[in-house]
PyMOL CGO cylinders between C-alpha atoms (Angstrom):
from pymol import cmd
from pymol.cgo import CYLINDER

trace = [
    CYLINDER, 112.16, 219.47, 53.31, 113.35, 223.43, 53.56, 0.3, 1, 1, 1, 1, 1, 1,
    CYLINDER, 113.35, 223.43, 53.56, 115.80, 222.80, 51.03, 0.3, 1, 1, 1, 1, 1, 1,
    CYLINDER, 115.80, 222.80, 51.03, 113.49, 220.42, 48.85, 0.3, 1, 1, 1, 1, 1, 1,
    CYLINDER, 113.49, 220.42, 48.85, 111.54, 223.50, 48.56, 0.3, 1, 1, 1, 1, 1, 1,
    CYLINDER, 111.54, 223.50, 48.56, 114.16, 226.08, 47.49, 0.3, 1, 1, 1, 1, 1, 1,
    CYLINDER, 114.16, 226.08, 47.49, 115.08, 223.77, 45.18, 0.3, 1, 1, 1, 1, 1, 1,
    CYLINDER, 115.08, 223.77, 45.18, 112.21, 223.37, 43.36, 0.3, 1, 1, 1, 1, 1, 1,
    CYLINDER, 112.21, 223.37, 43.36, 111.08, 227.35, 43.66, 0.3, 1, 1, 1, 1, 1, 1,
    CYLINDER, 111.08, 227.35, 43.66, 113.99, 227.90, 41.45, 0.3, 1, 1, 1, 1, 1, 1,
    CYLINDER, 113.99, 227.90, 41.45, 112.50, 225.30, 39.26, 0.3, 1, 1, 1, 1, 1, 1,
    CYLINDER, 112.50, 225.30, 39.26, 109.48, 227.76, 38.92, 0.3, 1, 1, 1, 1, 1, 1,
    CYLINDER, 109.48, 227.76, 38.92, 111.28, 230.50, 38.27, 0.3, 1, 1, 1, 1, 1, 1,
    CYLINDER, 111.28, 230.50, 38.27, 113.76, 228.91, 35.93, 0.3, 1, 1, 1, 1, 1, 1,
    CYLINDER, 113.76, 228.91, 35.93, 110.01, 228.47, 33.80, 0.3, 1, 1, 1, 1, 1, 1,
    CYLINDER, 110.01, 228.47, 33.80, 107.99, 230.90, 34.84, 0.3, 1, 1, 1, 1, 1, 1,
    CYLINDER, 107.99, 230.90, 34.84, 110.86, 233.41, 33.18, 0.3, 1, 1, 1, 1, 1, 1,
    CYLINDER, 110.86, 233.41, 33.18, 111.03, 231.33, 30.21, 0.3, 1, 1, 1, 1, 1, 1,
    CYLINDER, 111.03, 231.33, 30.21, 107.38, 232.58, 29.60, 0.3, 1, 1, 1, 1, 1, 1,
    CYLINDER, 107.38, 232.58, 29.60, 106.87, 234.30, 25.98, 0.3, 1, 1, 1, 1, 1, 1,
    CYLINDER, 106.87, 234.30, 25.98, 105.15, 237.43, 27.80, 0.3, 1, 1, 1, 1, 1, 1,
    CYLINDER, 105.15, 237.43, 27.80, 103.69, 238.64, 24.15, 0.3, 1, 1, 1, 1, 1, 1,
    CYLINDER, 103.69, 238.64, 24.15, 101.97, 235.29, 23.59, 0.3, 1, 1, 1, 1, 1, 1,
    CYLINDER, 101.97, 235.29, 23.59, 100.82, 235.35, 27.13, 0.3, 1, 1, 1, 1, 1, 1,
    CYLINDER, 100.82, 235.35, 27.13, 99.07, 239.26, 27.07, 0.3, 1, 1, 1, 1, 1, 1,
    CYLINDER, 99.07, 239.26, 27.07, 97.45, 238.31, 23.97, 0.3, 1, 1, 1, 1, 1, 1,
    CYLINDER, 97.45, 238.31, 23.97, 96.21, 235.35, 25.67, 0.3, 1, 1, 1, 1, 1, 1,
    CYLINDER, 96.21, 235.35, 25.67, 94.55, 237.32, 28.22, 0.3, 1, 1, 1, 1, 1, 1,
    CYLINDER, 94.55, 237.32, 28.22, 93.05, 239.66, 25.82, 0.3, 1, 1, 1, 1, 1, 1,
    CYLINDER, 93.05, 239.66, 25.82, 91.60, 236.66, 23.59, 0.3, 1, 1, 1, 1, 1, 1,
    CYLINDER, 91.60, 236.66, 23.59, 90.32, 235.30, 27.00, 0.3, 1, 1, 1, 1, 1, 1,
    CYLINDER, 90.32, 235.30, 27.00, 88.31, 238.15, 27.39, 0.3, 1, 1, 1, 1, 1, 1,
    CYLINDER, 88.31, 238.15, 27.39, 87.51, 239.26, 23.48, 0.3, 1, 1, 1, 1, 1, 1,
    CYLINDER, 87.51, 239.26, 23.48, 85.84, 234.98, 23.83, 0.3, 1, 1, 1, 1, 1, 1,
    CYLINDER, 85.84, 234.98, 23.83, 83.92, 236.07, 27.22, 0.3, 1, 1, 1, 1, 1, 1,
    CYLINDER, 83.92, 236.07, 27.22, 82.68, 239.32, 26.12, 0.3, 1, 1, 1, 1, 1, 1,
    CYLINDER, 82.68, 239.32, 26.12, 81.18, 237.52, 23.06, 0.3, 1, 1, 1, 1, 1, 1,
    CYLINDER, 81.18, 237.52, 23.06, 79.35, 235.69, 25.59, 0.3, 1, 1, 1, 1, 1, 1,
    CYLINDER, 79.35, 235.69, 25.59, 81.02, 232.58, 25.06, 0.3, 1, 1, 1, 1, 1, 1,
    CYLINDER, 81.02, 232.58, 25.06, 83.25, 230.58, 27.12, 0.3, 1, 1, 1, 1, 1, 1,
    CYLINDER, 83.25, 230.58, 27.12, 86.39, 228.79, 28.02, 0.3, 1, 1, 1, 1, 1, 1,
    CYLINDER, 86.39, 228.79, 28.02, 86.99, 225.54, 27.72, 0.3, 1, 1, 1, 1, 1, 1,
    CYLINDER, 86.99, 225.54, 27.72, 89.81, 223.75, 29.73, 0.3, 1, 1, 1, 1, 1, 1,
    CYLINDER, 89.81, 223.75, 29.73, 90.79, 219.97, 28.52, 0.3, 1, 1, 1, 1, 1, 1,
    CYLINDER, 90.79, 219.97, 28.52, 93.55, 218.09, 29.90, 0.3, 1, 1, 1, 1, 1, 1,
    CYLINDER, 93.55, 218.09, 29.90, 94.22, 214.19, 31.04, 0.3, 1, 1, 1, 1, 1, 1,
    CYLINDER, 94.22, 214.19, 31.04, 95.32, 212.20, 34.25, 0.3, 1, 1, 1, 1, 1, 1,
    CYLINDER, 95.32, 212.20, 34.25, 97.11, 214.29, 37.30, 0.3, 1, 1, 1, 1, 1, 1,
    CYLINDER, 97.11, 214.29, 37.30, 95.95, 217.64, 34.75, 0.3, 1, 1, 1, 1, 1, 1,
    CYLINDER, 95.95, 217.64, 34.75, 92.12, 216.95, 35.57, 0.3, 1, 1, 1, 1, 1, 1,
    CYLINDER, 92.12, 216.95, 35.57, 91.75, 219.02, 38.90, 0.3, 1, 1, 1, 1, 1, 1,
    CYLINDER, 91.75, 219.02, 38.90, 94.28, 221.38, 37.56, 0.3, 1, 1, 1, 1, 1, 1,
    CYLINDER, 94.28, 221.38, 37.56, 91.73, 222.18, 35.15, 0.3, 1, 1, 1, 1, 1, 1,
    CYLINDER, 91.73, 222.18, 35.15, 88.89, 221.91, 37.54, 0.3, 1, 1, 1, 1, 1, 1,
    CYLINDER, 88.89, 221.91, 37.54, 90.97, 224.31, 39.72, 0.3, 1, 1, 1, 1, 1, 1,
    CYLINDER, 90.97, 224.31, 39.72, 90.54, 226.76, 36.85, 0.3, 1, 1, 1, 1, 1, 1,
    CYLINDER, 90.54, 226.76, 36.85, 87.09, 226.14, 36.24, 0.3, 1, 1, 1, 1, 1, 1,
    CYLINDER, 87.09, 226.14, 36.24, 86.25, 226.74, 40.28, 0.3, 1, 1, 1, 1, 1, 1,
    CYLINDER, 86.25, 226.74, 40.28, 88.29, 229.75, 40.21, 0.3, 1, 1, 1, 1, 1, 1,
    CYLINDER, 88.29, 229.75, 40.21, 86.60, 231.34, 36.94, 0.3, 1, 1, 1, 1, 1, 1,
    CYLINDER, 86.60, 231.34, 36.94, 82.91, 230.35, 38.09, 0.3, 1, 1, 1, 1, 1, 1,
    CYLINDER, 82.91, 230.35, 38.09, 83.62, 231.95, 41.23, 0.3, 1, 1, 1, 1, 1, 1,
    CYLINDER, 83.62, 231.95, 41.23, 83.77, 235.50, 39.99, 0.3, 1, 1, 1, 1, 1, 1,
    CYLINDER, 83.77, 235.50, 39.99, 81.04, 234.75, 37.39, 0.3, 1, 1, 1, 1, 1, 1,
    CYLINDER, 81.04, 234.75, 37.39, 82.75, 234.20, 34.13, 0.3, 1, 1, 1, 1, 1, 1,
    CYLINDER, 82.75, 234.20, 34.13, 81.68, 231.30, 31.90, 0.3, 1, 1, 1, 1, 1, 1,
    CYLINDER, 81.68, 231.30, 31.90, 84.20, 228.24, 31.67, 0.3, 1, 1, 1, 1, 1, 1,
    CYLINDER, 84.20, 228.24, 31.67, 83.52, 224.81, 32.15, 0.3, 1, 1, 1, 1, 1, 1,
    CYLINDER, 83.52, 224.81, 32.15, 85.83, 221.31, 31.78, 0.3, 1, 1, 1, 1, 1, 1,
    CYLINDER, 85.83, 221.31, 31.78, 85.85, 219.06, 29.26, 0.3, 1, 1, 1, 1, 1, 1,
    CYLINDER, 85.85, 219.06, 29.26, 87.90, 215.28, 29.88, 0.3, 1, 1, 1, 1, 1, 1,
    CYLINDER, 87.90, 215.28, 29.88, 90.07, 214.97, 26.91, 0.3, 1, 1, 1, 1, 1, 1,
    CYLINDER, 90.07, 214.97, 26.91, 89.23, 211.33, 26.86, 0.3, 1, 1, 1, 1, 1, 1,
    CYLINDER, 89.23, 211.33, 26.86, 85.34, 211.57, 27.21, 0.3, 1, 1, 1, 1, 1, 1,
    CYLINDER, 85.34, 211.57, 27.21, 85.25, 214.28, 24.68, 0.3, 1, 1, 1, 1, 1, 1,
    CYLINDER, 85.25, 214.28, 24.68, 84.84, 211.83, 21.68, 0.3, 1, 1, 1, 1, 1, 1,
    CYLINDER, 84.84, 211.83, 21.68, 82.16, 210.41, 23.37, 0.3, 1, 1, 1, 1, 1, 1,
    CYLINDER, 82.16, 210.41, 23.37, 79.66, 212.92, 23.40, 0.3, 1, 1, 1, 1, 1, 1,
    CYLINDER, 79.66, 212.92, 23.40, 81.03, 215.23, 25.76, 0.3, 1, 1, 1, 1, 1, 1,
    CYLINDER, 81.03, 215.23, 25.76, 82.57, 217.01, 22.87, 0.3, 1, 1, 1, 1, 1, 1,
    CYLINDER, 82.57, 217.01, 22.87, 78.99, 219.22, 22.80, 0.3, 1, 1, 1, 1, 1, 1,
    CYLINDER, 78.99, 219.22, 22.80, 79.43, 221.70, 25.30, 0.3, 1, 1, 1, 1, 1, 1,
    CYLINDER, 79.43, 221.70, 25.30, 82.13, 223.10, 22.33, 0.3, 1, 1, 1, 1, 1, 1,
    CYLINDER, 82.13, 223.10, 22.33, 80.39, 226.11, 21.10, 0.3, 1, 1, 1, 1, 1, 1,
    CYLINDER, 80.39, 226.11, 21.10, 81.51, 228.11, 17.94, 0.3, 1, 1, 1, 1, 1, 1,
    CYLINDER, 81.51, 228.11, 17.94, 83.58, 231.07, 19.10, 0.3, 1, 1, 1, 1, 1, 1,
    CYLINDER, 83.58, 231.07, 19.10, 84.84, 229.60, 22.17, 0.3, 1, 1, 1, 1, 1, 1,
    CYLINDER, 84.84, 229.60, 22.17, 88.36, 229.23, 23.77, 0.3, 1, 1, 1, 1, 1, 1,
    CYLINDER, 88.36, 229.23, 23.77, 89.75, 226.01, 24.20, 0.3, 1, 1, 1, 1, 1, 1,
    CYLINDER, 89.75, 226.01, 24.20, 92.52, 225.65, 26.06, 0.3, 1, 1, 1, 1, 1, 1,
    CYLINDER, 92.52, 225.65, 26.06, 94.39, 221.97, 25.70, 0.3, 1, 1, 1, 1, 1, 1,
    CYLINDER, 94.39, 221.97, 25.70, 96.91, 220.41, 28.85, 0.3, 1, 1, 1, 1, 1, 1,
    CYLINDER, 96.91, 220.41, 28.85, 99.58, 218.37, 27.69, 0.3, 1, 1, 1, 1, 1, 1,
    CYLINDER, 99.58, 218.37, 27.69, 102.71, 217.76, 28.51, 0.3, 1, 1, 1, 1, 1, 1,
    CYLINDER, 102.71, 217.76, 28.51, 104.10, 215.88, 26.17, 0.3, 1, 1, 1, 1, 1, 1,
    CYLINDER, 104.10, 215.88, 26.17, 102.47, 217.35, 22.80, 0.3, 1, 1, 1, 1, 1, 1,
    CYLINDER, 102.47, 217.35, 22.80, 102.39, 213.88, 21.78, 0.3, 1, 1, 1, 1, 1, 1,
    CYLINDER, 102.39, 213.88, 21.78, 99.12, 212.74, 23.53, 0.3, 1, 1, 1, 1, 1, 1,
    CYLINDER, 99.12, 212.74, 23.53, 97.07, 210.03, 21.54, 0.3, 1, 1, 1, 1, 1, 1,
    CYLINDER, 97.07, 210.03, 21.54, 93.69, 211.27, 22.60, 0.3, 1, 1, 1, 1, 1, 1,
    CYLINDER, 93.69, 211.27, 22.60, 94.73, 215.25, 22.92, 0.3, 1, 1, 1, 1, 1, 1,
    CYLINDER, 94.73, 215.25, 22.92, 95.76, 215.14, 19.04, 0.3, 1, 1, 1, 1, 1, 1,
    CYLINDER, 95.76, 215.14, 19.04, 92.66, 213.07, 18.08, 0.3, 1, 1, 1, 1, 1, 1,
    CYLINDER, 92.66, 213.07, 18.08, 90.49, 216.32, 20.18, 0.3, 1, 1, 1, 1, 1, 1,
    CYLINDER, 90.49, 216.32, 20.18, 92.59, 218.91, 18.36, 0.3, 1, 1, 1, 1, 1, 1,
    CYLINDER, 92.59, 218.91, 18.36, 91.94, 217.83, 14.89, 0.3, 1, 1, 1, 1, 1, 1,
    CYLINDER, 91.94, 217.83, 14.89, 88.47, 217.45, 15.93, 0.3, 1, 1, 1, 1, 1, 1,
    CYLINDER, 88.47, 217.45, 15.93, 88.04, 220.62, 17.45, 0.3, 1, 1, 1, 1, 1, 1,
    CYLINDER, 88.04, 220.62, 17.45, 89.98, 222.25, 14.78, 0.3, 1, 1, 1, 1, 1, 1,
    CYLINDER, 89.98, 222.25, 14.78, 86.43, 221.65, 12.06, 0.3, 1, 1, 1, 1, 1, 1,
    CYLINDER, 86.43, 221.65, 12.06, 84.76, 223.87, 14.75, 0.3, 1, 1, 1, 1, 1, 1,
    CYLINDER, 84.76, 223.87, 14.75, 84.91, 228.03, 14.68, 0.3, 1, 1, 1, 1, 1, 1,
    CYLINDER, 84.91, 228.03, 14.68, 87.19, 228.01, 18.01, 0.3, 1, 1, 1, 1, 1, 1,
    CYLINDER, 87.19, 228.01, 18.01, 90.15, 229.65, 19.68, 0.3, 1, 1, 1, 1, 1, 1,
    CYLINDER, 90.15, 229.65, 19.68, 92.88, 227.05, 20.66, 0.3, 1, 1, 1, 1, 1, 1,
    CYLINDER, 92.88, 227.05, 20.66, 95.37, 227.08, 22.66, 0.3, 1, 1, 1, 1, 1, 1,
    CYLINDER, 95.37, 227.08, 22.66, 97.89, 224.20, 24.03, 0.3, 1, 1, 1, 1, 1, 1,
    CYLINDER, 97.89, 224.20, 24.03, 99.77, 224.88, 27.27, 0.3, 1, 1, 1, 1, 1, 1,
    CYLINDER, 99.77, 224.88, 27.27, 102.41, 222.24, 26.94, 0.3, 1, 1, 1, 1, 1, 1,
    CYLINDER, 102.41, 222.24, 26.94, 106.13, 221.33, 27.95, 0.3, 1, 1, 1, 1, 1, 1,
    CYLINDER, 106.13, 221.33, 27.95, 107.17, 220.62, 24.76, 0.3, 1, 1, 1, 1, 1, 1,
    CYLINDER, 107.17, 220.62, 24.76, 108.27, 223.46, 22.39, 0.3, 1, 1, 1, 1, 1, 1,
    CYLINDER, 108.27, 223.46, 22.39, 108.75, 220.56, 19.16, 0.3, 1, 1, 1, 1, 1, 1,
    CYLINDER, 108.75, 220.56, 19.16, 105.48, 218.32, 18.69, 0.3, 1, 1, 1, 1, 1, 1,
    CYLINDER, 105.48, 218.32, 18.69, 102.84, 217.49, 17.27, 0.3, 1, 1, 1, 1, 1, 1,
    CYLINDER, 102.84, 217.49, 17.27, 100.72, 219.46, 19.04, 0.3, 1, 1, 1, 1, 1, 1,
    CYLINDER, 100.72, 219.46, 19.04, 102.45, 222.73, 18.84, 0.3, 1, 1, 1, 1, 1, 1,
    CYLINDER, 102.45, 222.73, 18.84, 102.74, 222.08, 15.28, 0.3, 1, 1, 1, 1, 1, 1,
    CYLINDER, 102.74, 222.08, 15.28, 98.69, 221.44, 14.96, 0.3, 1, 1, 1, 1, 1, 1,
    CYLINDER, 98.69, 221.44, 14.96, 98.08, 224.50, 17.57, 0.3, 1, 1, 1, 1, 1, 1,
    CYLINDER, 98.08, 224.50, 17.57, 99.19, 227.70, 16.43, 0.3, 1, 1, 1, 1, 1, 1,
    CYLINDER, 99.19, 227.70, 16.43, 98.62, 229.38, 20.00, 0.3, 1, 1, 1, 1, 1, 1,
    CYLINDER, 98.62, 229.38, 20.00, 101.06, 227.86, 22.07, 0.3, 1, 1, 1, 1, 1, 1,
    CYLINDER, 101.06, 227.86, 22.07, 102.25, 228.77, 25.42, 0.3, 1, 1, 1, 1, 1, 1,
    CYLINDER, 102.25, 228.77, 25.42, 105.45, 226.67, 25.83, 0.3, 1, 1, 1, 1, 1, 1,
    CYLINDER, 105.45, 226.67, 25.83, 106.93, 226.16, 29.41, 0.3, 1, 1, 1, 1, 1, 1,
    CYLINDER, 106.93, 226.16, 29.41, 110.66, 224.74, 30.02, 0.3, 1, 1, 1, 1, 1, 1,
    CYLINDER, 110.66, 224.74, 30.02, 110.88, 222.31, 32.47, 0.3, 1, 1, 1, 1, 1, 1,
    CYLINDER, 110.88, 222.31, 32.47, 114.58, 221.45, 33.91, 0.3, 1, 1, 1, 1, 1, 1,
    CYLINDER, 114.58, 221.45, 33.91, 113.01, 219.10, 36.41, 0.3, 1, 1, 1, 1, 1, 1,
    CYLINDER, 113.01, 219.10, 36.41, 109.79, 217.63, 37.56, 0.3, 1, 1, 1, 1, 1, 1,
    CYLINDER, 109.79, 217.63, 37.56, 111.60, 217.66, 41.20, 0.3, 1, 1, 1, 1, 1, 1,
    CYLINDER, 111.60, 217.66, 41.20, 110.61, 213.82, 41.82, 0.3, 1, 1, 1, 1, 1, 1,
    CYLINDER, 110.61, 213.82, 41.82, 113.18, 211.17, 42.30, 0.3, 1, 1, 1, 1, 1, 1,
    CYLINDER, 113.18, 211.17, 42.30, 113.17, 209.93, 38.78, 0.3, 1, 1, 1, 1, 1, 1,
    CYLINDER, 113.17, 209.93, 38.78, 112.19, 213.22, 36.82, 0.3, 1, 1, 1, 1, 1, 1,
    CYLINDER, 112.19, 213.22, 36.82, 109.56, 211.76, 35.32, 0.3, 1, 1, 1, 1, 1, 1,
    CYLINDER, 109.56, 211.76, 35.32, 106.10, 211.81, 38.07, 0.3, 1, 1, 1, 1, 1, 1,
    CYLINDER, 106.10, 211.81, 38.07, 104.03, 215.10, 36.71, 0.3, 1, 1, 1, 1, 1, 1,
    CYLINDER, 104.03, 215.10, 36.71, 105.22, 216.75, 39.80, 0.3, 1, 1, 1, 1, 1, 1,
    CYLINDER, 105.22, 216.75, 39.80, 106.34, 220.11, 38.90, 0.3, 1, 1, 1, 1, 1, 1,
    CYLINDER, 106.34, 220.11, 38.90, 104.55, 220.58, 35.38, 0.3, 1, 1, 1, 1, 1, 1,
    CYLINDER, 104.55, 220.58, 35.38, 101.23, 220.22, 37.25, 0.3, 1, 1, 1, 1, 1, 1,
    CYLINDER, 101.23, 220.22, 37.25, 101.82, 222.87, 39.52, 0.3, 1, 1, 1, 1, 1, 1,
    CYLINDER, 101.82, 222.87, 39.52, 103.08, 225.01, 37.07, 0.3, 1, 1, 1, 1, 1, 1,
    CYLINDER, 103.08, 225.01, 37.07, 99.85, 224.47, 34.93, 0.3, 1, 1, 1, 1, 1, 1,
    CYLINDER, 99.85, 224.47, 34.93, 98.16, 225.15, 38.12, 0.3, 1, 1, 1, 1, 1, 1,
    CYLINDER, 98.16, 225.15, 38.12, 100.35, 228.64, 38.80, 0.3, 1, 1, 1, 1, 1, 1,
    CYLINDER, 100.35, 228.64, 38.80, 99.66, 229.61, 34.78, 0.3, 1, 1, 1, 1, 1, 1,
    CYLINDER, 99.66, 229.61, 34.78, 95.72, 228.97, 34.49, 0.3, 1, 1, 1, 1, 1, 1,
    CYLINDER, 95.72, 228.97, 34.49, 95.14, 230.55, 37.93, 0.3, 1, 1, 1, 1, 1, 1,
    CYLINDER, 95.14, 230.55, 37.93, 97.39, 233.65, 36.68, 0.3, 1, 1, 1, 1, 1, 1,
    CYLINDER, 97.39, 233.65, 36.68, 95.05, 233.61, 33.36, 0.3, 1, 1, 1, 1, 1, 1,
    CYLINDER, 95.05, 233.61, 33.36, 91.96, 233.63, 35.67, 0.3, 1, 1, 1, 1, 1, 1,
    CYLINDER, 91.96, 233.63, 35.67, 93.06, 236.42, 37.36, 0.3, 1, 1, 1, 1, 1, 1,
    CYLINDER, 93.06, 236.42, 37.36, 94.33, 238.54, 34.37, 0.3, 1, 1, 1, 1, 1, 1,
    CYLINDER, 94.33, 238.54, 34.37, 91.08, 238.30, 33.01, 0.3, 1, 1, 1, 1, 1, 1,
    CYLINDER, 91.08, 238.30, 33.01, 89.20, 239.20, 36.17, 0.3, 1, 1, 1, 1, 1, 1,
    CYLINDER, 89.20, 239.20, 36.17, 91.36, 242.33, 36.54, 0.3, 1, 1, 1, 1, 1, 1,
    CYLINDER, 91.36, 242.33, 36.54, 91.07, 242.94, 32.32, 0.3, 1, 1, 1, 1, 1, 1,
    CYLINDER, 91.07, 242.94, 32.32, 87.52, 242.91, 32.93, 0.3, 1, 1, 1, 1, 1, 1,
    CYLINDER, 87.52, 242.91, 32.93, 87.16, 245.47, 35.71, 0.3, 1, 1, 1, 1, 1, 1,
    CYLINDER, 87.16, 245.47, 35.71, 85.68, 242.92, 38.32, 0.3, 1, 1, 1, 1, 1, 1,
    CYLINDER, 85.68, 242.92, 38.32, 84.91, 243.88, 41.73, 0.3, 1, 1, 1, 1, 1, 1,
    CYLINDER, 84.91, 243.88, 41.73, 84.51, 242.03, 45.21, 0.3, 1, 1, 1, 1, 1, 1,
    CYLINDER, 84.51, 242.03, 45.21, 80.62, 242.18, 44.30, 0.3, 1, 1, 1, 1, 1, 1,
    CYLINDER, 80.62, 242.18, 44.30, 81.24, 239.84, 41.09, 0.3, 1, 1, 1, 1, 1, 1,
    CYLINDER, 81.24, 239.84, 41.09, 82.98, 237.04, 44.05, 0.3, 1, 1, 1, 1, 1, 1,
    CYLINDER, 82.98, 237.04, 44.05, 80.29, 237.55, 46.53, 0.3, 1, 1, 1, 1, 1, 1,
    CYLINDER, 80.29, 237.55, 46.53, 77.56, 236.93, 45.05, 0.3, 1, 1, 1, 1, 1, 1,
    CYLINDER, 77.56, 236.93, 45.05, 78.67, 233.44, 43.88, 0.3, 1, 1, 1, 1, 1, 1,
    CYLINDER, 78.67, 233.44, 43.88, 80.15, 232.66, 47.48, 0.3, 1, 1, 1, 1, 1, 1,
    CYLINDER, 80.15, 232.66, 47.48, 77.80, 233.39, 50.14, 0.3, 1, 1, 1, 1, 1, 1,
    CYLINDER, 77.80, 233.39, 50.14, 78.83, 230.72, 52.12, 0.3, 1, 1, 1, 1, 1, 1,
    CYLINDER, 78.83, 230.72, 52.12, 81.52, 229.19, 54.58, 0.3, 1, 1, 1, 1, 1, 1,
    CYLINDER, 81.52, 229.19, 54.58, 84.28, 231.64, 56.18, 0.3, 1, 1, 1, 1, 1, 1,
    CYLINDER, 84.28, 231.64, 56.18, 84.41, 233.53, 52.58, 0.3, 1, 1, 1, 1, 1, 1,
    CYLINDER, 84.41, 233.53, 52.58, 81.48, 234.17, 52.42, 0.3, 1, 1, 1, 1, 1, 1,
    CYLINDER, 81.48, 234.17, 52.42, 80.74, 235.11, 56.24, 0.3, 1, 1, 1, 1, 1, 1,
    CYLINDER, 80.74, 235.11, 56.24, 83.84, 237.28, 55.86, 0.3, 1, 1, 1, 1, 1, 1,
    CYLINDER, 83.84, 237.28, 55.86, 82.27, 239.02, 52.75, 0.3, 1, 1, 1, 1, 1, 1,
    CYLINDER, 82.27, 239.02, 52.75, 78.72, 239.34, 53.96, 0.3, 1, 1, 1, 1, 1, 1,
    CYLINDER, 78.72, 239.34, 53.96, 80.33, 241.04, 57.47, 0.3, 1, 1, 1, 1, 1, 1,
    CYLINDER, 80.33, 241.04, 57.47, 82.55, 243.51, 55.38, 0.3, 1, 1, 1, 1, 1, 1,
    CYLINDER, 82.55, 243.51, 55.38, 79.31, 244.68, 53.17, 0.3, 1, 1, 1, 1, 1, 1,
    CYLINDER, 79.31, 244.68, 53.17, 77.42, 244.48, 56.58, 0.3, 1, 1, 1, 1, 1, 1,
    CYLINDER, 77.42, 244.48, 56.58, 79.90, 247.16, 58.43, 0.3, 1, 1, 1, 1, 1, 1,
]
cmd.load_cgo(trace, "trace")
C-alpha cells in the first residue's frame, strides 16, 4: 500500500505543477469580485464528481460564503433556477466531451454568468465553448485499468478545496466567520472552549 501511495503522490504533483498559476489567481479573484456582488457560486459536475462538489459546497457554507450545487443532469429540469445573473459557475468534467455538461453550457451561456470548466482535457468541446478553463494533466488515474475516476476526483477535490480556501483568506475571514456556522460536535466544542478561555 506504502508504495501505492508514493506512487500516486507523484501523480499529484506531476498535475498539481502543471497548473496555469495566472488562470488560477484570477480565478480566485473572480471568486470573490462574484461573492462580493452578493452573488454566488455554483458548482455542477456528474457521477463520482457529485460529492466532490458537495465537498465544496460544505466547505464554502461553513465559513459563510454563498455557493450551492447544481446536478448537471437535473439542471434541464428545473433545477437550472437557482442560476442567478452575475454568478460563477463552475462546470466538472473530465472528459470535455460530456453530453449533458455541453447541453448546460450552451444553456447557461444565454445567462449573464461567469464560467468556468475544471476539466482533464486541454482539446474539447468544452474548453472550446468555456473560455475560463483550468486544465489539469493527468498521467494516470492510479487504478488498474487507468480508466476508474480515481485520481481526477481527488484532484478536483484538492483544487475546489484550494479555491475555497483562497477565497476565505482573499476575503479577510476569521475563526468567527467558521464558528458561528459550526457550533456543534468536537469543532464546535473545540471553538466554543477556545472563545470561552
Amino acid at each position: 500500500m506504502i508504495r501505492y501511495f508514493e506512487k500516486q503522490l507523484k501523480e499529484f504533483e506531476h498535475s498539481v505543477h502543471s497548473l496555469d498559476g495566472q488562470i488560477l489567481d484570477r480565478w480566485v479573484r473572480e471568486a470573490v469580485e462574484v461573492l462580493k456582488r452578493d452573488n454566488k457560486i455554483v458548482v455542477s459536475g456528474l457521477g463520482k464528481n457529485v460529492p466532490i462538489c458537495e465537498k465544496f459546497v460544505g466547505s464554502m457554507v461553513s465559513i459563510g460564503l454563498d455557493a450551492c450545487f447544481l446536478h448537471t443532469n437535473s439542471a434541464i429540469h428545473g433545477d437550472m433556477g437557482v442560476v442567478k445573473a452575475g454568478d460563477m459557475v463552475i462546470l466538472l468534467s473530465k472528459s470535455g466531451e460530456t453530453e449533458e455538461s455541453i447541453l448546460l453550457t450552451r444553456l447557461l451561456k444565454k445567462r449573464k454568468v461567469n464560467m468556468w470548466l475544471l476539466t482533464f482535457s486541454g482539446e474539447s468541446t468544452l474548453t472550446k465553448e468555456i473560455e475560463n478553463s483550468v486544465i489539469v494533466e493527468l498521467e494516470h488515474e492510479g487504478d488498474l485499468w487507468n480508466i476508474m475516476p480515481n485520481n481526477s476526483t481527488t484532484l478536483n477535490l484538492i483544487i475546489l478545496q484550494g479555491l475555497a480556501m483562497q477565497i476565505a483568506d482573499m476575503l479577510g475571514l476569521d475563526i468567527e466567520s467558521f464558528r458561528q456556522n459550526h457550533p456543534g460536535g468536537y469543532i464546535g466544542k473545540t471553538l466554543y472552549e477556545n472563545v470561552i478561555k
